[in-house]
FIKE-604939 format. One record per atom (N, C-alpha, C): residue in one letter; x, y, z. Coordinates in steps of 0.02 Angstrom, whole numbers, plus 50000, padded with zeros to 5 digits. Example, Ala and Ser with C-alpha at 12.3 -4.5 7.8 and 13.67 -1.06 7.14 Angstrom:
2
A506604971650390 A506154977550390 A506604983550390 S506424988850354 S506844994750357 S506455000250394 
***
This chain:
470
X500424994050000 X500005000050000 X500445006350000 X500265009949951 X500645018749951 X500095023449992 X500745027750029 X500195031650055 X499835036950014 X499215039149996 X499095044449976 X499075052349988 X499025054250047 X498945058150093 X498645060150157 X499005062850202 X498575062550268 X498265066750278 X497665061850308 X497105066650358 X497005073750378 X496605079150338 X496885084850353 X496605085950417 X496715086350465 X496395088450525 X496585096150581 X496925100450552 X496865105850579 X496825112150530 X496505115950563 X496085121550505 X496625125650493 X496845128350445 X497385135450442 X496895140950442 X496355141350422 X496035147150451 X495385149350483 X495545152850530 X494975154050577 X494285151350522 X493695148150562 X493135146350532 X493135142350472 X493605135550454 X493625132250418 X493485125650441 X493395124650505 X493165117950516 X492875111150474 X492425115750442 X491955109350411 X492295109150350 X492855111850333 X493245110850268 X493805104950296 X493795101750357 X494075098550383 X493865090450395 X493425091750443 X492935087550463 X492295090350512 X491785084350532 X491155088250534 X491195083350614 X490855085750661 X490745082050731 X489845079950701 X489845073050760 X489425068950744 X489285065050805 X488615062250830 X488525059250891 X489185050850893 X489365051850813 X489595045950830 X490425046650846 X490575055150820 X491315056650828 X491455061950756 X491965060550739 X492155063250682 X492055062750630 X491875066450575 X491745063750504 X492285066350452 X492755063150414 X493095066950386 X492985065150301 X492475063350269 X492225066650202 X492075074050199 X492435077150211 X492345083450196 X492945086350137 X492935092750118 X493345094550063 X494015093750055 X494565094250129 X494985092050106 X495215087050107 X494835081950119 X494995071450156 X494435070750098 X494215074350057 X493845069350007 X494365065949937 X493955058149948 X494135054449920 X493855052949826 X494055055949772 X493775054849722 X493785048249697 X493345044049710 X493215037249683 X493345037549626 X492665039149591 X492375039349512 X493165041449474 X493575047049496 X494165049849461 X494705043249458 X494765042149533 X495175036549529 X495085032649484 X494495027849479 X494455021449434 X494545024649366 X494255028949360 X494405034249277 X494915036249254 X495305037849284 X496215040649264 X496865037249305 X496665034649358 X497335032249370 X497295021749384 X497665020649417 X497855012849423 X497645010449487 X497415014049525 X497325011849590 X496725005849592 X497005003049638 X496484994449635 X495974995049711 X496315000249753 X495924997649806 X496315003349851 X495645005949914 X496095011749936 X495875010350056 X496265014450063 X496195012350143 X496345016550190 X495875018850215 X496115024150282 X496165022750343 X496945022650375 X497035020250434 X497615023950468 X497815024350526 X498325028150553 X498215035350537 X497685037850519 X497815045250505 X497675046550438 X497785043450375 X498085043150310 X497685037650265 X497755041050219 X497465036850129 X497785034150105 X497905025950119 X498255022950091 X497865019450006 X498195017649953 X498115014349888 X498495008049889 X498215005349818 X498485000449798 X498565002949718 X499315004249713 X499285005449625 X500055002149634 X500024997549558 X500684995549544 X501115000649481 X501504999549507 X502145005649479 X501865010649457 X501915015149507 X501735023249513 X502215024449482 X502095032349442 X502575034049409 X502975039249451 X503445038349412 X503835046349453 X503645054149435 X503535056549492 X503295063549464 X503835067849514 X504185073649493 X504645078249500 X504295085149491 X504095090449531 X503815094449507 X504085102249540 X504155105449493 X504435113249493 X503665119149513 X503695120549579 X503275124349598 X503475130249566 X503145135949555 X503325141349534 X502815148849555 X503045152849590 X502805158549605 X503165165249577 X502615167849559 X502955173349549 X502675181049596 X503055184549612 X502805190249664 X503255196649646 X502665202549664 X503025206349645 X502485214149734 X503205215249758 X502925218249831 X502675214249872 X502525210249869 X501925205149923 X502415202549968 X502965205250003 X503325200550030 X503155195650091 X502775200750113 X502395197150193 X502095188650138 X501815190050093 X501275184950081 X501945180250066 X502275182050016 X502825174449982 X503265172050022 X503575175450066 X504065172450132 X503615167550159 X502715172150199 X502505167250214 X502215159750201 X502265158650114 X502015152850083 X502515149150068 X503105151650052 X503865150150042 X503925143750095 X504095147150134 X504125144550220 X503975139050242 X503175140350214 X502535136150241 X502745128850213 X502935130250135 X502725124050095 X503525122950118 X504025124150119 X504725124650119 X504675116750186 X504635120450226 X504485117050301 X504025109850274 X503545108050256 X503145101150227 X503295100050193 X503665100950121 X504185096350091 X504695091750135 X504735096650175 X505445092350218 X505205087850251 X504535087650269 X504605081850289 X504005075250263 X504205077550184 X503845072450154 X504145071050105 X504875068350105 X505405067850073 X505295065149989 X504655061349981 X504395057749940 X504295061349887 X503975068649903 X503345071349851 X504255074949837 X504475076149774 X504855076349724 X504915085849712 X505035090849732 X504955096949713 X505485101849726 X505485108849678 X505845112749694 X505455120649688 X505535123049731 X505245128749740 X505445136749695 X505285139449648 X505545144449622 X505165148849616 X505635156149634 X505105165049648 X505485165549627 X505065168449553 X505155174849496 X505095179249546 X505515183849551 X505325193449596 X505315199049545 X504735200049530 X504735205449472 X504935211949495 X504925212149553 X505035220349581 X505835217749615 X506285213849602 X506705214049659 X506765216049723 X506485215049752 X506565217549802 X506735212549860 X506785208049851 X506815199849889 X507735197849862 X507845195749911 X508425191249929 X508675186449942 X509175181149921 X509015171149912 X509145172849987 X509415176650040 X509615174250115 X508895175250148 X508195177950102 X507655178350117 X507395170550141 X507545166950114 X507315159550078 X507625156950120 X507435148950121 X507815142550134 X508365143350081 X508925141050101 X509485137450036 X509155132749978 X508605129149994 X508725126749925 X508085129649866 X507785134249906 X507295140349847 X507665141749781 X507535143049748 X508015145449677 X507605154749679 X507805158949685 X507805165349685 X507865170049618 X507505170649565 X507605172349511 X507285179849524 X507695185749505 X507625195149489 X507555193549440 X506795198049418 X506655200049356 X506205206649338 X506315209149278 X505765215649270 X505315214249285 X504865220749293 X504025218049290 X503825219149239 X503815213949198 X503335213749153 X502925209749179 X502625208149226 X501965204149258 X501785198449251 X501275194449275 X501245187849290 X501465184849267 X501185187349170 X501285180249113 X501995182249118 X502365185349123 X502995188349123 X503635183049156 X503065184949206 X503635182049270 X503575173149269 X502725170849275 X502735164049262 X503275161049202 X503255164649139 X503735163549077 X504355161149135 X504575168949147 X505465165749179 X505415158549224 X504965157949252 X505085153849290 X505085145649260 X504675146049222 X504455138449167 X505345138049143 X505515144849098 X506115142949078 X506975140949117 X506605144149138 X507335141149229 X507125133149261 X506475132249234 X506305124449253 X506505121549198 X506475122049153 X506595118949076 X507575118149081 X508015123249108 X508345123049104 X508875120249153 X508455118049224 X508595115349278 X508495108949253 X507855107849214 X507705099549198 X507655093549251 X507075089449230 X507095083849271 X506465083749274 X506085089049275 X505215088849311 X504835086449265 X504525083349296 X503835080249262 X503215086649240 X503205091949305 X502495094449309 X503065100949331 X502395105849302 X502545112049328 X501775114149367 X502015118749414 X501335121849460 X501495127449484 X500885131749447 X501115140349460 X500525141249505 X500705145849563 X500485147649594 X500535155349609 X499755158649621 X500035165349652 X500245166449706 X500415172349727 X500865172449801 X500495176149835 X500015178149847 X499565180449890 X498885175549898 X499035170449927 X498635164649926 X498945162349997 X498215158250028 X498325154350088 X498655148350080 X498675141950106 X498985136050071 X498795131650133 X498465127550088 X498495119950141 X498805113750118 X499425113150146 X499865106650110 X499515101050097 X499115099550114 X498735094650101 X498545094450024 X498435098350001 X498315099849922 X498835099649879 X499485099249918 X500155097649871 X499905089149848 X500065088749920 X500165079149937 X499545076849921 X498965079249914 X498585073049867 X498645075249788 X498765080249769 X498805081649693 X499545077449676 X500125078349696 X500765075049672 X500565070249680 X500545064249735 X500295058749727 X499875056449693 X499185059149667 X498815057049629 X499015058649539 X499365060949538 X499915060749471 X500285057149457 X500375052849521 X500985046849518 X500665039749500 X499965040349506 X499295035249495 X499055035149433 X499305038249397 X498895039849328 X498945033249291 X498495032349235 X498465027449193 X498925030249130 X499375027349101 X499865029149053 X499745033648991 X498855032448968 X498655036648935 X498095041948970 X498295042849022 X498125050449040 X498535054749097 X499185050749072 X499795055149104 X499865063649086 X499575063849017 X499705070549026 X498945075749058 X498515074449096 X497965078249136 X498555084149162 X497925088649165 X498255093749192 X497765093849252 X497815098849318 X497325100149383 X497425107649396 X496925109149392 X496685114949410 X496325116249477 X496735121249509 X496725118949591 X496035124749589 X495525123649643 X495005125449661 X495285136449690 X494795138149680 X495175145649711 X494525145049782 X494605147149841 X494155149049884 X494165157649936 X493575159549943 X493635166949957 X494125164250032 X494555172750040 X494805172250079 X494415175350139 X493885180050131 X493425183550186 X492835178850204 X492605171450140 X492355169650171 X492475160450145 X492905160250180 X493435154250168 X492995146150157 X492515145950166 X492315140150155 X491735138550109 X491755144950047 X491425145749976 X491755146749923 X491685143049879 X492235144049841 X492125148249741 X492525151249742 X492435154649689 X492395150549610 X493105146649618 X492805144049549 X493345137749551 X493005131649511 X493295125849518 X493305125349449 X493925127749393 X493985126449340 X493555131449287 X493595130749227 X493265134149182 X493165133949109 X492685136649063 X492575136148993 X492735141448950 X492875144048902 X492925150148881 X492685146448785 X492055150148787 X492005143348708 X492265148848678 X491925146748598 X492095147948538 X491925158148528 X491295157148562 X491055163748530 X491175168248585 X491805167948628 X491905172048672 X491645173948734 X491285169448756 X490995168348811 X491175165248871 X491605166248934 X491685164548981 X491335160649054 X491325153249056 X491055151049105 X491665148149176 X491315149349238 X491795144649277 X491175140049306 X491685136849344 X491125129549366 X491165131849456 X490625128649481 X490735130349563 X490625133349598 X490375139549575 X490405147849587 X489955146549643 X490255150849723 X489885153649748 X489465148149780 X489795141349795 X489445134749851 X489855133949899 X489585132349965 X489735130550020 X490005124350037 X490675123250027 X490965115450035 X491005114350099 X490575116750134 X490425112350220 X490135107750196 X489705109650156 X488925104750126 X489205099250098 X488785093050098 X489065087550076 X488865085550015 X488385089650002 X487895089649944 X488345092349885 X488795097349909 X488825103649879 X489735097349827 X490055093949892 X490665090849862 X490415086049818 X490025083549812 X489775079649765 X489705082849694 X489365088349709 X489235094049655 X489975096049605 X490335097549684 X490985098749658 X491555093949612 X491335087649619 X491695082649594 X491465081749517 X490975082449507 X490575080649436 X491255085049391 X491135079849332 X491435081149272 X491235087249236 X491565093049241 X491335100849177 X491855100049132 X491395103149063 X491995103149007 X492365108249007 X493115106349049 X493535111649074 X494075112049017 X494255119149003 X494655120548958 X495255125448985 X495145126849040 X495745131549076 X495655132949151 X496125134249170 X496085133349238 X496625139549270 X496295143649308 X496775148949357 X497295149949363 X497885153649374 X498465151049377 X498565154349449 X498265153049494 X497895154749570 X498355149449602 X498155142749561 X498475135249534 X498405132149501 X498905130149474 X498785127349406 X499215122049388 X499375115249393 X499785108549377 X499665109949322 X500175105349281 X500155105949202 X500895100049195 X500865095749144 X501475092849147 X502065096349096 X502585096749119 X503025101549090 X502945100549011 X502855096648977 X502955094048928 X502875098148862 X502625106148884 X502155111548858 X502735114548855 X503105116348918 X503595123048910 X504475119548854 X504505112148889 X504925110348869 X504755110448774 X504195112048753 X504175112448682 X504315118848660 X504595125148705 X504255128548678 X503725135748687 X503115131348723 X502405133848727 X502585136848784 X502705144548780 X502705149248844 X502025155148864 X501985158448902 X501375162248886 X501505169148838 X500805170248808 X500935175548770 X501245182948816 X501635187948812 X501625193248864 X501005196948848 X500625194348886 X499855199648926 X500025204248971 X500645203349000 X500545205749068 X500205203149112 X499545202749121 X499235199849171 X498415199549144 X497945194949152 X497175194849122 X497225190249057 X497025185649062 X496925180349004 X497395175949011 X498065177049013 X498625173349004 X498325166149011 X498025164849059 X497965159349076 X497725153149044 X497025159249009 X496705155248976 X496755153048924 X497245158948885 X497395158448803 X498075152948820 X498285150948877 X498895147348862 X498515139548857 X498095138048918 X497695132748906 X497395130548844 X497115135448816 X496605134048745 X497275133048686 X497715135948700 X498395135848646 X498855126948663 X498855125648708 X499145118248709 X498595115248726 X498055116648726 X497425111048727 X497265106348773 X497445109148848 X497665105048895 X497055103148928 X497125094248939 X496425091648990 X496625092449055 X496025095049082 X496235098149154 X495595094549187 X495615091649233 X495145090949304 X495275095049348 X494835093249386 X494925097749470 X494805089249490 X495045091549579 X494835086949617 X494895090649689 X494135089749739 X494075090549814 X494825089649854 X494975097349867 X495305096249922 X496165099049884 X495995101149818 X496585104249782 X496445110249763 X496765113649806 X496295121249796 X496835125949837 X496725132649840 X496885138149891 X496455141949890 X496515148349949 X496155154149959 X496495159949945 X495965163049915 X496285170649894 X495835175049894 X496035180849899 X495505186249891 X495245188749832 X494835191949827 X494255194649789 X494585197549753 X494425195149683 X494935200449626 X494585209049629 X494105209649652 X493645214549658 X494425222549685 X494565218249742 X495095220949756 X495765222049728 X495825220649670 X496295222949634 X495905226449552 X495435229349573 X494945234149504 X495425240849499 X495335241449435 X495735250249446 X495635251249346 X495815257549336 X496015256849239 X496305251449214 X496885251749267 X497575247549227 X497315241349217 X496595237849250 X496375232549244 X496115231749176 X495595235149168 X495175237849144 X495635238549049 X495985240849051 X496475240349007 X496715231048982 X496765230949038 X497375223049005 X496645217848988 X496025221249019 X495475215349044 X495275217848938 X495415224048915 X495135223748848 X495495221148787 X496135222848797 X496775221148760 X496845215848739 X496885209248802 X496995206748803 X496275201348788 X495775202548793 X495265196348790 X495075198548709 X495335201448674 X495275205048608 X495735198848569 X496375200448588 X496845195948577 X496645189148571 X496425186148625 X496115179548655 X495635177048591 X495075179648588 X494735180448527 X494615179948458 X495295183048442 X495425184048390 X495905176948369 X496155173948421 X496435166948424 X496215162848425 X495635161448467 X495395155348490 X494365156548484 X494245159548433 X493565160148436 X493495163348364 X492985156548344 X492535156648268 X492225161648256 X492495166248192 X492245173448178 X492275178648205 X492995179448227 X492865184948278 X493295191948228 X492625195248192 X493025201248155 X493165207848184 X493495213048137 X493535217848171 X492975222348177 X492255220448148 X491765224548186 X491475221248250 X491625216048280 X491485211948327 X491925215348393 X492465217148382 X493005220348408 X493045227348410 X492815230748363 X492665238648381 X491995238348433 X491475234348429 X490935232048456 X490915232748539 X491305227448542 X491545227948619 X492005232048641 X492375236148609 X492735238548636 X492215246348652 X491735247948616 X491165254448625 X490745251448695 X490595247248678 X490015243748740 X490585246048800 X491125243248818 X491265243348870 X491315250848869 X491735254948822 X491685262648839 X491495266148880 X490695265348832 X489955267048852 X489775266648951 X489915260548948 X489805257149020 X490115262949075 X490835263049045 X491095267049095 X490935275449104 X490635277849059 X490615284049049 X490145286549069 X489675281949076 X488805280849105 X488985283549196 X489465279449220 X489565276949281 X490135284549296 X490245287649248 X490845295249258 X491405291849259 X491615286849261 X492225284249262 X492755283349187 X492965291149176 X493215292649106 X493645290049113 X494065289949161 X494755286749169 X494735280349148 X494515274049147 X494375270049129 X494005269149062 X493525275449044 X493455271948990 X494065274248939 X494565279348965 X495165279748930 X495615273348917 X495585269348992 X496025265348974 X495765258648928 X495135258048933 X494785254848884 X494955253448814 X495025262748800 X495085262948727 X495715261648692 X496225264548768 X497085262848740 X497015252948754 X496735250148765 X496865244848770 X496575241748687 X496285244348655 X495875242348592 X496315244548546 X496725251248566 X496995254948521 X497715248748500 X498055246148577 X498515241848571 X498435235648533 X497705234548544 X497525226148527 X497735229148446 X497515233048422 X497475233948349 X498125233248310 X498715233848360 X499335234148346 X499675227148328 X499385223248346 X499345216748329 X499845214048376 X499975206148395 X500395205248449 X501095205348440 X501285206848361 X502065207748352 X502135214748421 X501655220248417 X501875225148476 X502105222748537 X501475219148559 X501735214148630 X502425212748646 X502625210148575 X503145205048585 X503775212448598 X503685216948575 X504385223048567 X504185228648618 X503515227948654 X503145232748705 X503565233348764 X503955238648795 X504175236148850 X503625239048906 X503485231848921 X502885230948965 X502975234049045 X503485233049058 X503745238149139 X503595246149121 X503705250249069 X503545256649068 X502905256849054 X502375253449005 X501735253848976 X501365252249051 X501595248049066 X501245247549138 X501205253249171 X501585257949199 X501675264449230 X501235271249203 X501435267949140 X501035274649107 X500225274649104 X500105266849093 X499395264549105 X498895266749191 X499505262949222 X499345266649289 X499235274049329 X499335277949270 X499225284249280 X498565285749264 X498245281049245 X497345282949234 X496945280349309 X497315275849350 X496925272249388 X496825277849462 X496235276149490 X495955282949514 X496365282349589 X496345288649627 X496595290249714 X495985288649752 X496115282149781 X495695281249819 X495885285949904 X495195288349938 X495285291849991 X494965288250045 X495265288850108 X494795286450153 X494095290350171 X493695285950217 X492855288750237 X493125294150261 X493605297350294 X493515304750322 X493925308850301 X494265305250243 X494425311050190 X494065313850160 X493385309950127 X492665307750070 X492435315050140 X492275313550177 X491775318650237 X491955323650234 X492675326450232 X493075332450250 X492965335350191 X492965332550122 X492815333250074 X492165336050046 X491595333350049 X491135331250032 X490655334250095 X490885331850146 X490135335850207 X489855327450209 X489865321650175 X489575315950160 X490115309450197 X489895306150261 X490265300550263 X489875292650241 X490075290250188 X489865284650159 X489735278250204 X489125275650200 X488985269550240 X488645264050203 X488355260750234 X488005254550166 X487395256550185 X487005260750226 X486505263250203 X486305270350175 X486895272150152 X486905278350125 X487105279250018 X486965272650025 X487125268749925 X486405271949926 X486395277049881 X485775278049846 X485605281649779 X485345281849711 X484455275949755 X484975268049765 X484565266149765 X484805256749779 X485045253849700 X485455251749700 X485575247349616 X484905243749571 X484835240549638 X484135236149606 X483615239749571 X483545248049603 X483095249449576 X483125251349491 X482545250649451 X482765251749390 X482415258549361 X482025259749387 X481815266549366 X481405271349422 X481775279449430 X481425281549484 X481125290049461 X480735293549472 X480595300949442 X481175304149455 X481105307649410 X481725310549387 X481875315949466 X481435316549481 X481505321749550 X481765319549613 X481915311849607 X481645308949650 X482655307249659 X482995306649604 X483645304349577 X483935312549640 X484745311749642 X485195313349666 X485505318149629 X485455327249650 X485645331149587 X486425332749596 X486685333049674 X487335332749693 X487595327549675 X487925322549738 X488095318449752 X487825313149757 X487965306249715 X487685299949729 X488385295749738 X488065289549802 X488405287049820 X488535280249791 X488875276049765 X488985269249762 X489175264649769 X489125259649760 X489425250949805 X490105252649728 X490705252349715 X490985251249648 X490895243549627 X490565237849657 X490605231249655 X490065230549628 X489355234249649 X488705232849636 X488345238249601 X488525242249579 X488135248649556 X487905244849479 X487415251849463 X487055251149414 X487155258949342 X487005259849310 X487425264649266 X486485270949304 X486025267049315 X485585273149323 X485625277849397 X486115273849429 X486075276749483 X486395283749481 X486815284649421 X487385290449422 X486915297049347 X486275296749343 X485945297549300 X486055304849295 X485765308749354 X485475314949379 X486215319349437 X486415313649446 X487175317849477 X487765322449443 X487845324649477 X488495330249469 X489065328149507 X489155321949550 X489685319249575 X489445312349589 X490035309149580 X489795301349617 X490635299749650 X490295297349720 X490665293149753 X490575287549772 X491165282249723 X491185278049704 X491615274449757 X491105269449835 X491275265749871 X491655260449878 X492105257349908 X492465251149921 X492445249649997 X491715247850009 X491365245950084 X491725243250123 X492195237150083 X492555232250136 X493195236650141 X493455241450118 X494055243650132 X493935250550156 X493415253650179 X493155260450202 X493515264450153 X493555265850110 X493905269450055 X493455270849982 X493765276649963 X493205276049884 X493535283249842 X493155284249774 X493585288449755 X492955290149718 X493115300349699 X492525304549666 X492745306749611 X492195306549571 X492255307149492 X491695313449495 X491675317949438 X491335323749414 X490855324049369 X490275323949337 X490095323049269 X490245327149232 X490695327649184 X490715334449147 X490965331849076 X490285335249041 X490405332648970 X490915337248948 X491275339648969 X491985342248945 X492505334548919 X492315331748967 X492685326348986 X492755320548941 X492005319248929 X491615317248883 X491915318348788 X491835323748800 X491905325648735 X492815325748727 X493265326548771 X494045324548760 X494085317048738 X493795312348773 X493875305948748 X493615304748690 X493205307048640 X492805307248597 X493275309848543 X493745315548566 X494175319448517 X494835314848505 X494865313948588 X495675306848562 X495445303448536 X494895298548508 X494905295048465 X494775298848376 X494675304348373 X494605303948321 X495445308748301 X495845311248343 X496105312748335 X496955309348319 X497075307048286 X497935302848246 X497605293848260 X496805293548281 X496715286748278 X496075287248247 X495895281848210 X495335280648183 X494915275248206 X494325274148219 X493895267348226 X493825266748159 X493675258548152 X493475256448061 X492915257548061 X492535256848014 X491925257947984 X491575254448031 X491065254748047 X490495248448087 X490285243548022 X490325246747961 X490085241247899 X490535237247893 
***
């Protein structure tokens, strides 16, 4: 019998219990998310004949496991509190699970980190920021060039970590059936504010540009809910939150496109065509991308899914693409948020450049310069000192939900908003909006002024052209 992995039995974070195990008149129950056992997967992809929990631990029966060697890879850039602390974490449970095969490598896009930061045997790679896809790149190729690994697994660095999700994913790679050695796993993402729901377990992105994830937004206390979670989706890409993949991609070759950051992930998946599962209990926590919104997003989020598109999706012309790139405009300009719909448009303006630009873009300055659209957020008693107005959650008005109110009835100053939940009518009748970030007591004010309006209107027609809509 091989062991599979042990028993997760202590929570890493406050109120995760039942992601553990569940109490019961009869004692303990540990089918829960991270001690779940995928049957149906087992008999389906790997060799295992027969499985056993005793001493703590998941023992199997598979004859000649394969060898799996695998190159973790993070990349970070400022986060130091977060990557020392995951560094560390996982640094410390390798050691003493001599078995599971790995080497740990941080891309540092900002330099600012040091190998005497690390354990000795971290590999410590300085690099520009050119950003995620950037940094993940260096790191694949320093694995390619270290050699030996079976699997690569990128992870972000502002993520929680429960080792337990190493040691049943490596092990269960070592189980595989010969023709589905190359699966890839796509580790589960779960909120970090509310740690035992999880955001998304894998994902679709079809033909006509349409984005699905699987999972969204269920409670894996529920037992109902892991069952749910286990079912087979037709997954085509997967997070790079976490992401296994067997090297076999980079060693060809197949690196990510430079995005910078937004898509990468997905256009690299759909580009080597990789089969990916999930499985209970392979996952981390992270926070709310909500919290990283700004232009510069907003930018790479147009640029780049333009790009995506134009690669991996049937008919996608350039009036399909001027199309979306107005819709989103529109959206923002509704909401006063010119700044954004500026960066909108420079992101359409780039896509148009085709990705030879990408490739000669130096992405560390475009970044900076991009970032000069993204707004100053102030605190609540800056917003007051300001304004005469301190923002609360019952002070969002009118309400989003609502969809239509008399015109008298609307906000001729100041309207307030959720930036997560608003609606474009709420900002209809205002002359200012302050635009909330509830969970961080912070928010930032925009003006309506078709001055404003009409400058973005002039940069585009001015040394740039939109094509015809015909």
């Amino acid at each position: 019998m091989l062991k599979w992995f042990d028993l997760a039995t202590k929570p890493r974070l406050e109120g995760t219990e039942g992601l553990y195990f569940r109490r019961t008149e009869q004692g303990l129950d540990f089918n829960t998310y991270f001690n779940y056992i995928p049957y149906e997967k087992l008999k389906k992809y790997t060799k295992v004949s027969d499985v056993r929990t005793e001493n703590n631990s998941v023992f199997v029966e598979c004859e000649d496991p394969a060898k799996v060697s695998c190159a973790i890879i993070f990349c970070t850039y400022k986060r130091e509190q977060y990557i020392l602390k995951n560094v560390r974490y996982l640094s410390q449970n390798l050691k003493l699970h001599s078995e599971l095969n790995c080497k740990i490598i941080v891309v540092d896009n900002a330099k600012t980190l040091s190998q005497s930061d690390f354990p000795e045997e971290v590999i410590l790679i300085p690099n520009v920021n050119n950003g995620g896809s950037g940094g993940f790149r260096k790191g694949m190729e320093a694995a390619c060039e270290i050699g030996g690994f079976t699997h690569i697994l990128l992870m972000d660095d502002d993520v929680e970590i429960e080792f337990v999700s190493i040691q049943k994913l490596l092990n269960f790679l070592k189980f595989l059936k010969p023709e589905c050695s190359d699966i890839s796993v796509a580790g589960s993402m779960l909120f970090m504010d509310k740690p035992t729901y999880q955001f998304e377990a894998g994902g679709h992105f079809s033909e006509n540009g349409k984005q699905k994830g699987f999972g969204h937004y269920i409670d894996l206390t529920q037992e109902k809910n892991l069952f749910l979670n286990e079912q087979e989706n037709d997954i085509n890409y997967g997070g790079w939150w976490f992401m296994c993949m067997p090297s076999k991609y980079a060693e060809q070759g197949q690196f990510p496109l430079p995005f910078f950051m937004k898509y990468d992930d997905v256009e690299y998946a759909l580009r080597c065509k990789q089969k990916i599962i999930t499985l209970n209990g392979v996952g981390i926590w992270h926070e709310k991308f909500e919290s990283k919104y700004n232009s510069a997003a907003e930018y790479y989020n147009t640029r780049n899914y333009l790009h995506l598109c134009s690669l991996h999706c049937k008919g996608f012309t350039p009036k399909k693409a001027l199309k979306f790139a107005k819709k989103q405009m529109k959206a923002k300009q509704k909401r006063q948020q010119y700044q954004m719909a500026q960066a909108v448009q420079q992101g359409y303006e780039d896509y148009l450049k085709g990705l030879d630009y990408l490739q000669t873009l130096d992405a560390e300055q475009n970044h900076k310069e991009i970032s000069k659209l993204n707004y100053k957020y102030l605190t609540y008693d800056e917003i007051e000192n300001q304004c005469g107005i301190r923002p609360a959650d019952n002070t969002f008005y009118p309400p989003p939900w609502i969809k239509k109110l008399p015109l008298a009835l609307l906000p001729k100053k100041y309207v307030l908003t959720d930036i997560f939940y608003d609606k474009p009518i709420q900002y209809f009748a205002a002359k200012y909006a302050i635009h909330c970030d509830s969970k961080n007591n912070r928010g930032y004010i925009t003006e309506k002024r078709l001055a404003k309006q009409k400058n973005i209107k002039e940069r585009s027609d001015n040394g740039f052209k939109f094509p015809n809509d015909s």
